[in-house]
C-alpha positions as CSV (number, residue, x, y, z in Angstrom):
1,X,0.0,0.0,0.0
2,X,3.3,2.1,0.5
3,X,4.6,1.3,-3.3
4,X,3.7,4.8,-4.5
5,X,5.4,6.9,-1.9
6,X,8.7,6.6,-0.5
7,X,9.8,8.8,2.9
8,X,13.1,8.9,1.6
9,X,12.5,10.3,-1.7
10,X,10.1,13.1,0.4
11,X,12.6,13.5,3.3
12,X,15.6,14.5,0.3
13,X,13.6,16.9,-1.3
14,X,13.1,18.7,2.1
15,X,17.0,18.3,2.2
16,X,17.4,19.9,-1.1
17,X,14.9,23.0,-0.2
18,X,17.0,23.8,2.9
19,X,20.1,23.7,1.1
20,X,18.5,26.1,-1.9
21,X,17.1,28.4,1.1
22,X,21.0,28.5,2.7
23,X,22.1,29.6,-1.1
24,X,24.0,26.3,-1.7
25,X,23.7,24.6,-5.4
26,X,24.8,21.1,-6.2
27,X,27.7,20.8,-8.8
28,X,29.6,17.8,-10.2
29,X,33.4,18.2,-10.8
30,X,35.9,16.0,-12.5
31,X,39.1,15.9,-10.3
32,X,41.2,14.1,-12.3
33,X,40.8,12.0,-15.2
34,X,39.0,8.9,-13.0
35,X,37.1,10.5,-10.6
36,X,34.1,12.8,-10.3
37,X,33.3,14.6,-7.4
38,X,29.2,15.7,-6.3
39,X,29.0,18.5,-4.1
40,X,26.9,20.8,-2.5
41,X,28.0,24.4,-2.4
42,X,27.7,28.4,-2.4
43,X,26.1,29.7,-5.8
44,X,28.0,33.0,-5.4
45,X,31.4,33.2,-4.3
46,X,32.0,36.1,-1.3
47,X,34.6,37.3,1.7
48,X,33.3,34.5,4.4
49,X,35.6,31.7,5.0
50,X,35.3,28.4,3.5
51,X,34.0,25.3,5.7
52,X,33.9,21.6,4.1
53,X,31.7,19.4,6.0
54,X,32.7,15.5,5.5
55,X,30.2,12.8,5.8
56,X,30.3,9.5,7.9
57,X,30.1,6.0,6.7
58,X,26.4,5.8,5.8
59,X,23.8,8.2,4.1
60,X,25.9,10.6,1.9
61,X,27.0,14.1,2.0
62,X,23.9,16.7,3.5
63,X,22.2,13.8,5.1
64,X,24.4,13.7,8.6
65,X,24.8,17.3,8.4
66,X,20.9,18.5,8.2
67,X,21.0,20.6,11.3
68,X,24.3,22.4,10.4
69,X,23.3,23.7,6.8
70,X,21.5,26.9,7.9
71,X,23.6,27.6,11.2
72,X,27.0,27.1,9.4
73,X,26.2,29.1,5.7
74,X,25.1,31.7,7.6
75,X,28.9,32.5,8.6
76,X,30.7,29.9,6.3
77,X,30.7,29.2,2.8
78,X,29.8,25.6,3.3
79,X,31.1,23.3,0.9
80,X,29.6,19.4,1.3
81,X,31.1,16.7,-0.6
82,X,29.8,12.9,-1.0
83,X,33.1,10.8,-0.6
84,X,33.6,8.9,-3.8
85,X,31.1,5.4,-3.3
86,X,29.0,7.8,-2.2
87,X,25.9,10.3,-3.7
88,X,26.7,10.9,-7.0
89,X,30.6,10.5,-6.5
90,X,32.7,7.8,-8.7
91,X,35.9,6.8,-10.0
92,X,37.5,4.6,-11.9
93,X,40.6,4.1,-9.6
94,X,41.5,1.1,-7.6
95,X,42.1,2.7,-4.8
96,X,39.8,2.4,-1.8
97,X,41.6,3.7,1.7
98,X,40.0,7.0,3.3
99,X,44.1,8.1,2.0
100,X,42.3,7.8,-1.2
101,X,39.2,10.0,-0.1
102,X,41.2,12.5,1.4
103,X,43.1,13.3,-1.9
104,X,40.1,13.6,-3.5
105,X,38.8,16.2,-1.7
106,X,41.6,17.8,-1.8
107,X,41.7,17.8,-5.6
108,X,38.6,19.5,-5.3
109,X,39.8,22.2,-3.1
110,X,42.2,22.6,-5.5
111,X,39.7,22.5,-8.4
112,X,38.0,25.2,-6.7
113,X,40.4,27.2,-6.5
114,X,39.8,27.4,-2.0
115,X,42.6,29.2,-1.0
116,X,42.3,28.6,2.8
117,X,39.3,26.8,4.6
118,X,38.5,24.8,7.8
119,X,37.2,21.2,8.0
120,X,34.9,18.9,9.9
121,X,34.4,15.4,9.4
122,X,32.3,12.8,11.2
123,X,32.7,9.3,12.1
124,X,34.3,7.8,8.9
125,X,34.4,11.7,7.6
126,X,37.1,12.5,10.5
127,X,40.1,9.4,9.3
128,X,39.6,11.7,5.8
129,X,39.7,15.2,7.8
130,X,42.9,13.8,9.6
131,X,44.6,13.2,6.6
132,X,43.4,16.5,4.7
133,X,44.7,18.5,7.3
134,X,47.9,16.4,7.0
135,X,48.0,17.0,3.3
136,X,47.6,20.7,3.5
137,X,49.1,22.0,6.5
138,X,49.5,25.5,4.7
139,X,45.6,25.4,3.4
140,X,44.0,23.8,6.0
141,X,43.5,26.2,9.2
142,X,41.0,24.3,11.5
143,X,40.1,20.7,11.9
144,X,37.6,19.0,13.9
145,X,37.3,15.6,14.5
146,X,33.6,14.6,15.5
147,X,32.8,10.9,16.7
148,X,35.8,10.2,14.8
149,X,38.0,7.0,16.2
150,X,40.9,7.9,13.8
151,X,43.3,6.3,16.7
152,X,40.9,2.9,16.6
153,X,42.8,-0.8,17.0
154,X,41.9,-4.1,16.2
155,X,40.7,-4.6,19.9
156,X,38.1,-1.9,19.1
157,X,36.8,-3.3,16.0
158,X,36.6,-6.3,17.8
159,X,34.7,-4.8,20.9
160,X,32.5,-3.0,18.6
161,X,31.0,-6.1,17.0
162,X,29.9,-7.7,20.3
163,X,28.2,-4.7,21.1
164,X,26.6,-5.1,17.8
165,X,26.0,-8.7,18.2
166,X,27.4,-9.3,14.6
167,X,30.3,-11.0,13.2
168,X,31.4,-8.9,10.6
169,X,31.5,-5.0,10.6
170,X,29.3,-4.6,7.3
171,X,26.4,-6.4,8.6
172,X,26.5,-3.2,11.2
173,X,27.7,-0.3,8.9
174,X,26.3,-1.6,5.8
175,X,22.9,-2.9,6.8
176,X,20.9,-5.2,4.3
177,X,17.8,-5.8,6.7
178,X,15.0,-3.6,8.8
179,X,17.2,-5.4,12.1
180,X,20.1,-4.8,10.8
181,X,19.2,-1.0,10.5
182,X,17.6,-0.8,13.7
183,X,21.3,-1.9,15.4
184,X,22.7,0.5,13.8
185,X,20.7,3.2,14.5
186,X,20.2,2.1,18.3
187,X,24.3,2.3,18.4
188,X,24.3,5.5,16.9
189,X,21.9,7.3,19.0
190,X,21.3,8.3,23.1
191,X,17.4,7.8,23.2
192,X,16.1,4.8,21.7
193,X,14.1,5.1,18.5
194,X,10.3,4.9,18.5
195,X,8.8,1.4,16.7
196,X,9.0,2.1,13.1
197,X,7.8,-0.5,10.4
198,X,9.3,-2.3,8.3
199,X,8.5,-0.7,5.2
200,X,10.5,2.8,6.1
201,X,13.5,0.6,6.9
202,X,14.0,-1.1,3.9
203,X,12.8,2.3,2.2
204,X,15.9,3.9,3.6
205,X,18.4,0.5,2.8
206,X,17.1,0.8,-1.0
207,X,17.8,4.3,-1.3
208,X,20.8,4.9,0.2
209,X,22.7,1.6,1.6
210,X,22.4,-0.6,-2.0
211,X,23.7,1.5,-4.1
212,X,27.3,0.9,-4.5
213,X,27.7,-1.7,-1.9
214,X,30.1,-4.2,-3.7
215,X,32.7,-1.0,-3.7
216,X,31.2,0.2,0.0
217,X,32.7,-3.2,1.0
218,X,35.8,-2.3,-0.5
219,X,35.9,1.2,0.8
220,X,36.0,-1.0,4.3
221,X,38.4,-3.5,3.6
222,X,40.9,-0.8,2.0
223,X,41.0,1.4,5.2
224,X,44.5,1.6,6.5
225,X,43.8,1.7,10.3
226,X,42.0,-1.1,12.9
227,X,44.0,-3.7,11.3
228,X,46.3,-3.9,14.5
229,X,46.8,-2.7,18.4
230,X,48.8,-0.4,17.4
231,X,48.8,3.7,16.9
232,X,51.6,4.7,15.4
233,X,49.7,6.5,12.2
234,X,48.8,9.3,14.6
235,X,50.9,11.9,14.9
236,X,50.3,16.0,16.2
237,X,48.7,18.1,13.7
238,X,50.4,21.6,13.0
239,X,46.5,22.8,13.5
240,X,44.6,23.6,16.3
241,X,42.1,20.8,16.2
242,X,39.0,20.0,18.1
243,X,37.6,17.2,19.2
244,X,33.6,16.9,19.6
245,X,32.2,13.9,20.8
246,X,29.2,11.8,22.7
247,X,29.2,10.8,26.0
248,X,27.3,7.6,25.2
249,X,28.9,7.1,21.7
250,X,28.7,3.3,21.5
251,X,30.3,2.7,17.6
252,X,33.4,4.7,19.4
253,X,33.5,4.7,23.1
254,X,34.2,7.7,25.2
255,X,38.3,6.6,26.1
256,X,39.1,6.8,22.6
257,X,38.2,10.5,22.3
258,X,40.3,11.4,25.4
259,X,43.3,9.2,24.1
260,X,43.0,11.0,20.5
261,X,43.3,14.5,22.8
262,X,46.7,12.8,23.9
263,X,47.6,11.5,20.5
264,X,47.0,15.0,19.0
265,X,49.0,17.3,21.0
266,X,49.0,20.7,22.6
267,X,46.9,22.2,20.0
268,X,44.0,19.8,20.1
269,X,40.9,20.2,22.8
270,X,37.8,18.3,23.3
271,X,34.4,18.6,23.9
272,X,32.1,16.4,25.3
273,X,28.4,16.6,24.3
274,X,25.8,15.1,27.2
275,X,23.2,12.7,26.5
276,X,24.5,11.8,22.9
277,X,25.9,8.9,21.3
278,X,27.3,8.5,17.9
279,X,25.5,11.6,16.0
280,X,25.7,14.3,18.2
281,X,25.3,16.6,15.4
282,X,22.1,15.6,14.7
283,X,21.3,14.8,18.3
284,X,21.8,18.4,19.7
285,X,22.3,20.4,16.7
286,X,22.3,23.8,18.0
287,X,24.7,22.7,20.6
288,X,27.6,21.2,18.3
289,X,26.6,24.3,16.0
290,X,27.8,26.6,19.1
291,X,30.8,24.4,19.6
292,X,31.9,24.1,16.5
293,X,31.3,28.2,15.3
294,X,33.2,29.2,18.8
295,X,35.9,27.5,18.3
296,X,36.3,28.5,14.2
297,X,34.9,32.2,15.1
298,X,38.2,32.1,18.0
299,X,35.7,32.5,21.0
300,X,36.4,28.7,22.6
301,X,37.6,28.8,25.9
C-alpha cells in the first residue's frame, strides 16, 4: 500500500529546499581524469571563510549534516562533498583507503580554487579530515574531528561487533535488513528510536545503503587503520584541532576521544556533548553548531 510513496525520496527533497534556502547549489566536478566529485556548495562566491563538511560511513554528503546547513552558511561558505562510493561521487581508480578519499577532496579544493578553509568530518568523515589537514598543513587552518576514532585498534573493531552482536563489521555499517538498520541506529543514537515499520526501513536501505555496496565493502576493507593494536599512524597536527564527541557514543566509546586528545598534542581540545551517542550533530544540533562556530569564530575557551 506504500509502493507509491517513499519517505526517503520526500525527506531528500526537504533536504534539497533547505540547502536552496542556505544559497548552496549542487555541482559535479571532474578531479582528475578517474574520478568525479558531487558537491553541494555556495552559488555566489564572497569574503566569508570556507568550511567543508565530511560525511560518515552511511547516508551521503547533507544527510548527517541537516541541522548544520543553515547555522554554518550563515557564517561559512559551506562546501559538502559525498566521498567517492557515495551520492553521485565515482571513480575509476582502484584505490579504496580514506588516504584515497582524502586526496580527492583535496583535488577538489584545488579545483575550486579554495585558497584557505576549515574542515569537519564525522565518524568515517574525521580518518579523511585527519589526513586533509595532513596534506595541506598551509591550506587547511581548522580541523575537527567529531565521533571520529581515527586512533581505533583491532581490539576496538573487535569490541564494537559484540556490542553489535554481529560478526562482521558490514552487517552493522552496511545494513541489508530492517534489524540490521535498527542496530545501527540504536548504536548511533542516546534515546532509543520509536517502533517504526518495516516498510521505512528497507525504504531507507534501497535508497541509500544498496547502491554501491560491492565497492562500499571495498571502501572498508581498503582502510588503512584497525587492522592492529597499534597507533603509530597518529601523529600532532600543526593545526589547532578539536575534538567533539558523545558521552554515550557506542560505535566509538568515550576513552578513545580522550586518548585521540593525547595522541594530538597541545593544540587539540575536546568537547564532550551530554546525553548523545554517535550523531551528536544531529542529536543536539544547536549545541555542536555553538561548539563548532566558537571554536572556528576564536571564541572557545
Amino acid at each position: 500500500m506504500f509502493s507509491w510513496l517513499s519517505p526517503v525520496a520526500l525527506y531528500g527533497g526537504f533536504l534539497r529546499w533547505c540547502l536552496s534556502g542556505a544559497g548552496l547549489i549542487s555541482k559535479s566536478i571532474e578531479i582528475d581524469d578517474e574520478t568525479t566529485i558531487h558537491f553541494w556548495g555556495p552559488k555566489l562566491s564572497n569574503s566569508k571563510p570556507s568550511l567543508i563538511l565530511i560525511h560518515g560511513f552511511g547516508p551521503h554528503g547533507v544527510w548527517q549534516w541537516r541541522p548544520q546547513i543553515t547555522s554554518f552558511s550563515n557564517d561559512f561558505n559551506l562546501y559538502i562533498p559525498s566521498l567517492v562510493f557515495f551520492g553521485r561521487s565515482t571513480t575509476k581508480s582502484p584505490h579504496r583507503s580514506e588516504v584515497f578519499q582524502a586526496t580527492c577532496v583535496v583535488k577538489l579544493i584545488e579545483k575550486l580554487g579554495i585558497e584557505k578553509c576549515s574542515v569537519i568530518g564525522t565518524s568515517y568523515g574525521g580518518f579523511v579530515a585527519y589526513h586533509m589537514a595532513k596534506m595541506l598543513p598551509g591550506k587547511v587552518e581548522k580541523v575537527i574531528i567529531a565521533s571520529s576514532g581515527v586512533n581505533i585498534k583491532k581490539i576496538d573493531n573487535d569490541g564494537l561487533l559484540k556490542r553489535a552482536k554481529v560478526e562482521k563489521i558490514e552487517d552493522l555499517l552496511l545494513p541489508a535488513t530492517a534489524s540490521q538498520l535498527r542496530t545501527l541506529i540504536t548504536l548511533s543514537t542516546y534515546r532509543r528510536p520509536p517502533y517504526l515499520p518495516d516498510f521505512l526501513f528497507n525504504d531507507f536501505i534501497n535508497k541509500l545503503y544498496l547502491e554501491n555496496r560491492k565497492e562500499k565493502l571495498e571502501l572498508l576493507k581498503g582502510l588503512s587503520i584497525g587492522g592492529d593494536d597499534t597507533v603509530d599512524h597518529i601523529t600532532p597536527l600543526q593545526q589547532d584541532v578539536l575534538i567533539v564527541w558523545g558521552e554515550h557514543d557506542q560505535i566509538f566509546l568515550l576513552d578513545k576521544a580522550t586518548e585521540l586528545k593525547e595522541l594530538l598534542g597541545q593544540k587539540a581540545r575536546l568537547k564532550i556533548i551530554k546525553n548523545a551517542s554517535h550523531v551528536p550533530q544531529l542529536e543536539h544540533g544547536a549545541k555542536f553548531n555553538k561548539i563548532v562556530i566558537d571554536f572556528l569564530c576564536g571564541s572557545d575557551d
